[in-house]
C-alpha positions as CSV (number, residue, x, y, z in Angstrom):
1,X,-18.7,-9.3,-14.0
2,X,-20.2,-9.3,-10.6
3,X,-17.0,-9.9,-9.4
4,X,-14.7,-7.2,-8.3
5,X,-10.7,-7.1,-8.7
6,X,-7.9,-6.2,-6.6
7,X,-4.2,-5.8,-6.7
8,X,-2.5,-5.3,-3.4
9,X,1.5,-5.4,-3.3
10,X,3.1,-6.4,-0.4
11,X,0.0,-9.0,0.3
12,X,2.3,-11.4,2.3
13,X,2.4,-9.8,5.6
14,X,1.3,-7.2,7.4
15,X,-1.6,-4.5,6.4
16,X,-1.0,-6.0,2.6
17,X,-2.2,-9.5,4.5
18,X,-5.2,-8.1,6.3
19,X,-6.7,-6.0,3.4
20,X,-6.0,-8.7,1.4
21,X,-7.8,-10.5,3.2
22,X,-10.5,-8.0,3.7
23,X,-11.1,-7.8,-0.1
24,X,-11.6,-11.3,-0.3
25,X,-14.4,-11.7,2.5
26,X,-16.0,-8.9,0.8
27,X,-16.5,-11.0,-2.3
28,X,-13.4,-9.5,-4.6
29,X,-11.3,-11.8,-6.8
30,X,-7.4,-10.6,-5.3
31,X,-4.4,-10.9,-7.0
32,X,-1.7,-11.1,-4.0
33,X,2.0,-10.0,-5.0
34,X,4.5,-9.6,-3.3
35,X,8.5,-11.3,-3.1
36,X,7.7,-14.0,-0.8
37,X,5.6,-16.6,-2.8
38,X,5.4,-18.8,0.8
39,X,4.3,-15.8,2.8
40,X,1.8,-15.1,-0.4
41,X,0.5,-18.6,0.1
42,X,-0.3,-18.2,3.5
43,X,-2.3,-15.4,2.9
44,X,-4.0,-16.8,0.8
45,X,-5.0,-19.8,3.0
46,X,-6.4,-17.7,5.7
47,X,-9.5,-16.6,3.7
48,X,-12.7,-18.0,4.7
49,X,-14.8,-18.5,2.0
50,X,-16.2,-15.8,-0.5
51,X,-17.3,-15.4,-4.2
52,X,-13.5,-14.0,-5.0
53,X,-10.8,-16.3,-5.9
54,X,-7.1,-15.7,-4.8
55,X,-3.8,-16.0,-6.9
56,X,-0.3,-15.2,-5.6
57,X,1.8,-13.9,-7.6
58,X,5.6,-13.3,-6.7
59,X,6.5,-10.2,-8.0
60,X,9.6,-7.4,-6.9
61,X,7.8,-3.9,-7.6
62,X,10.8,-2.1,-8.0
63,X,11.9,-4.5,-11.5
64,X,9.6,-2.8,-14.5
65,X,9.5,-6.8,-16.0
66,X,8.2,-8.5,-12.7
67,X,5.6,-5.2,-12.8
68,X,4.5,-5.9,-16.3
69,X,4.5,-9.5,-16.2
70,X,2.2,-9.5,-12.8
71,X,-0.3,-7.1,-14.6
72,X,0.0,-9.0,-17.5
73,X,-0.9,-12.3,-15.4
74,X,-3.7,-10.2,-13.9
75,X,-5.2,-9.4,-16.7
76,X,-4.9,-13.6,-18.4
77,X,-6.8,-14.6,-15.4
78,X,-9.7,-12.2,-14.4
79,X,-9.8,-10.0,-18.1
80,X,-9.6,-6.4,-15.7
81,X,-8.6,-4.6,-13.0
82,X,-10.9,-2.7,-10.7
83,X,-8.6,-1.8,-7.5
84,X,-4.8,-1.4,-7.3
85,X,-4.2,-1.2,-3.8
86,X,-0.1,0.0,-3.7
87,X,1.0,-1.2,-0.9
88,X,4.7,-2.6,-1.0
89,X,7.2,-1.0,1.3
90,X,10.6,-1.0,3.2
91,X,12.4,1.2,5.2
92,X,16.3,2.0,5.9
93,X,18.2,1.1,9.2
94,X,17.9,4.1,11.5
95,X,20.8,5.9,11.5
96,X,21.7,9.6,10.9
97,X,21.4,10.2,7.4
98,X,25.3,10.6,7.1
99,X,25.7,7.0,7.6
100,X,23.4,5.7,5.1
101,X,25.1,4.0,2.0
102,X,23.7,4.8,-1.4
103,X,23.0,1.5,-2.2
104,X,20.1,1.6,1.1
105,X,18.7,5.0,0.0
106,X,18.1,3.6,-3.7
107,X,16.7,0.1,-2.1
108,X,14.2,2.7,-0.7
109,X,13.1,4.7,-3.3
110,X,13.3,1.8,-5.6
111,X,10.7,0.0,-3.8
112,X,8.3,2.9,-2.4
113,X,8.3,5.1,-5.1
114,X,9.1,3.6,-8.3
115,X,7.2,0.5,-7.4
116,X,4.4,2.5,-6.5
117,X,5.0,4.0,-10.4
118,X,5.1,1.0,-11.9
119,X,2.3,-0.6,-11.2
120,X,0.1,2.4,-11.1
121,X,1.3,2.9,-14.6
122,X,0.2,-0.8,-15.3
123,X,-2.7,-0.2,-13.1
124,X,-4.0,2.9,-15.4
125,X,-3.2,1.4,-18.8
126,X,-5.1,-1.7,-18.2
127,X,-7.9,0.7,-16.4
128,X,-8.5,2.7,-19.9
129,X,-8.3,-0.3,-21.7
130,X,-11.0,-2.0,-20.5
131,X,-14.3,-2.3,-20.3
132,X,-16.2,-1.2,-18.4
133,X,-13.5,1.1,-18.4
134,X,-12.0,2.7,-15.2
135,X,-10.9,1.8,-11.4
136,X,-9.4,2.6,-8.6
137,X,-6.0,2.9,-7.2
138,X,-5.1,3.7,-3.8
139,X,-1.7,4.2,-2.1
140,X,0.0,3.4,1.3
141,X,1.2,7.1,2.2
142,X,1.8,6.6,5.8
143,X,1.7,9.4,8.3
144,X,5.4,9.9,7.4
145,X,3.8,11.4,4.3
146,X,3.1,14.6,7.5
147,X,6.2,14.3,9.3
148,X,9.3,12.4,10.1
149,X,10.7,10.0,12.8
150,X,14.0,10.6,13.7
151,X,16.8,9.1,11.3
152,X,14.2,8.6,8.8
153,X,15.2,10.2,5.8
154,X,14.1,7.5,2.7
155,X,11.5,6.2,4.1
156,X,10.0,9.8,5.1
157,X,11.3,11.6,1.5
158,X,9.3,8.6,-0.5
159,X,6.3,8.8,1.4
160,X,6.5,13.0,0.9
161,X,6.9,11.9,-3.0
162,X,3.9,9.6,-2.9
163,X,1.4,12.6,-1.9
164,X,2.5,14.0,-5.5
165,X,2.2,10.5,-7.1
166,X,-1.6,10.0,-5.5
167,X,-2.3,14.2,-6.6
168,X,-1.2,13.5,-10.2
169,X,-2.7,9.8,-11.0
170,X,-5.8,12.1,-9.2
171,X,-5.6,14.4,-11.8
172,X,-4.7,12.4,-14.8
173,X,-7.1,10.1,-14.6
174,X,-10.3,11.9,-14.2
175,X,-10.7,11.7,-18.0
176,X,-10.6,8.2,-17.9
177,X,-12.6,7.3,-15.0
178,X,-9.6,6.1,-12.9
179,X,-10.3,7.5,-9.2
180,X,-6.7,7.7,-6.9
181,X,-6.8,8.4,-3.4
182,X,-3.9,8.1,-0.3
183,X,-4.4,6.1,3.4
184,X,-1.6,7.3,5.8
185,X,-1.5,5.2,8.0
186,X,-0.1,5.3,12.0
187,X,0.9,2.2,14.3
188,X,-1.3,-0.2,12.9
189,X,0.0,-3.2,15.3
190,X,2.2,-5.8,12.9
191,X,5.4,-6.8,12.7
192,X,7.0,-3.6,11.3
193,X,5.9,-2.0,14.2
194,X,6.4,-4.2,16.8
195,X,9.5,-2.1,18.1
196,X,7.6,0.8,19.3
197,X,6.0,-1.8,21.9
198,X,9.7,-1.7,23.8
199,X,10.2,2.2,23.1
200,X,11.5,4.0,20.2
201,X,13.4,7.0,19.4
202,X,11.6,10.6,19.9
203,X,12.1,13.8,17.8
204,X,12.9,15.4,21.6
205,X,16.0,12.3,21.8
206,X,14.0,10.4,24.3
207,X,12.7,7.0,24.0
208,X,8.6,6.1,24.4
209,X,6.2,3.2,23.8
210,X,4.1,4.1,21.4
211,X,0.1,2.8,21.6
212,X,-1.1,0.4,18.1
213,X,-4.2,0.0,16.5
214,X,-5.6,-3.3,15.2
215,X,-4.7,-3.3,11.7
216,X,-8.3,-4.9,10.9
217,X,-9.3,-0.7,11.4
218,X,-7.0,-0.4,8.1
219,X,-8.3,-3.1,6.1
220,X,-12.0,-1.8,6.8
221,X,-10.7,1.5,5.8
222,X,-9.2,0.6,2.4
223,X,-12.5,-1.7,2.1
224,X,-14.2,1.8,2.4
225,X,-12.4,3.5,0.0
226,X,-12.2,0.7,-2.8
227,X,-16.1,0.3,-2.2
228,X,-17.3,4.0,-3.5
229,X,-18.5,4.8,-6.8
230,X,-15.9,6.2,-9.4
231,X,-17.4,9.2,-8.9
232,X,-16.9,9.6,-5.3
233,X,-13.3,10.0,-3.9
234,X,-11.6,9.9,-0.6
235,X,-8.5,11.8,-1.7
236,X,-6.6,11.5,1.4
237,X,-7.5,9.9,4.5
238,X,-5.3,9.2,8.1
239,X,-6.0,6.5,10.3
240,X,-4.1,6.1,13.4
241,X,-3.9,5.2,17.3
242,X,-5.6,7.5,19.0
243,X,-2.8,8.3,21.0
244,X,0.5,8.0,19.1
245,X,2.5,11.3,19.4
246,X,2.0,12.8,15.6
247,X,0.0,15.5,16.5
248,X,1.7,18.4,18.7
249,X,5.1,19.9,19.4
250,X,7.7,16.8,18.7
């Protein structure tokens, strides 16, 4: 097939949207799931026209049946898989840790981790199965895979536990020609960050506007990575605004 296939979760807003997006104006077939089928919809009708076809698929990464069934749908409708681009995320409400329930911590983890093990577990069985075999799968770290925000304790222990997902799918899958590598990514300007353009909290307890980048910089980027030959790898790469305050004394 002269047609390349992607998976991205979380294609129905956001940086799932744009590299959706930016997959499909590059010529790839994309599967688009996410929990929104209208949001998944639009997405879908804002590609211009390309060689790739686009299916939305409503799917809740965090429910092992949705995961299977959306791989299993995947597989139906373009026979493989070449790109599995884990994306789907929330966060918690920003509070000190003391005050968040049980039920928002497991929300989390259920979502940012074990979504991002379920379908990477999909992603690699039908990546050995097929034929060519192989692929690639690349996850949404963020730079709270580095360091945390203030009351950020779920959000910021996933993305620590997704630097260990990205190292073993790495290692695992060398054997079977399935390449896995990690974008952390910082203020790319959408609607989950839209708060730091009125000031948010700082590790010193003082409030700032933060500066954004144009999330079109991350789709080109995952467009970058996805594009490489299996046996080239960009294990972990950081894109960010310039001028966010990440690097330095907090």
């Amino acid at each position: 097939m002269s047609t390349k296939i992607a998976l991205v979760t979380g294609a129905g807003s956001g940086i799932g949207r744009a590299v959706s997006l930016a997959f499909h104006a590059a010529g790839y077939s994309v599967v688009l799931a996410g929990r929104r089928f209208e949001e998944l919809e639009r997405t879908a009708a804002l590609a211009t026209s390309s060689e790739g076809g686009m299916l939305p698929l409503k799917a809740d990464v965090s429910q092992p049946h949705q995961v299977r069934d959306l791989f299993e749908r995947t597989k139906e409708v373009f026979g493989r898989l070449d790109v599995l681009f884990n994306n789907a995320g929330v966060s918690a409400p920003g509070v000190p840790m003391e005050d968040l329930t049980y039920e928002q911590w497991n929300q989390v983890v259920a979502v940012n981790l074990t979504g991002a093990f379920l379908c990477a577990q999909e992603a690699v069985r039908l990546m050995k199965a097929q034929q060519p075999r192989g692929g690639r799968i690349i996850n949404n770290g963020s730079i709270s895979a580095h360091a945390p925000r203030p009351n950020s304790a779920p959000y910021t222990a996933t993305k620590h536990a997704i630097t260990g997902l990205t190292k073993c799918i790495s290692l695992d899958g060398r054997q079977h020609d399935i390449a896995c590598g990690q974008i952390d990514i910082g203020n790319a300007a959408t609607e989950m960050t839209s708060r730091m353009a009125a000031g948010i909290l700082q590790a010193n307890g003082s409030t700032m506007v933060e500066p954004r980048m144009d999330v079109q910089h991350v789709a080109d980027a995952v467009l970058f990575m996805a594009g490489l030959p299996l046996d080239a790898n960009v294990q972990f790469m950081t894109v960010m605004a310039t001028k966010m305050p990440l690097v330095g004394r907090g």
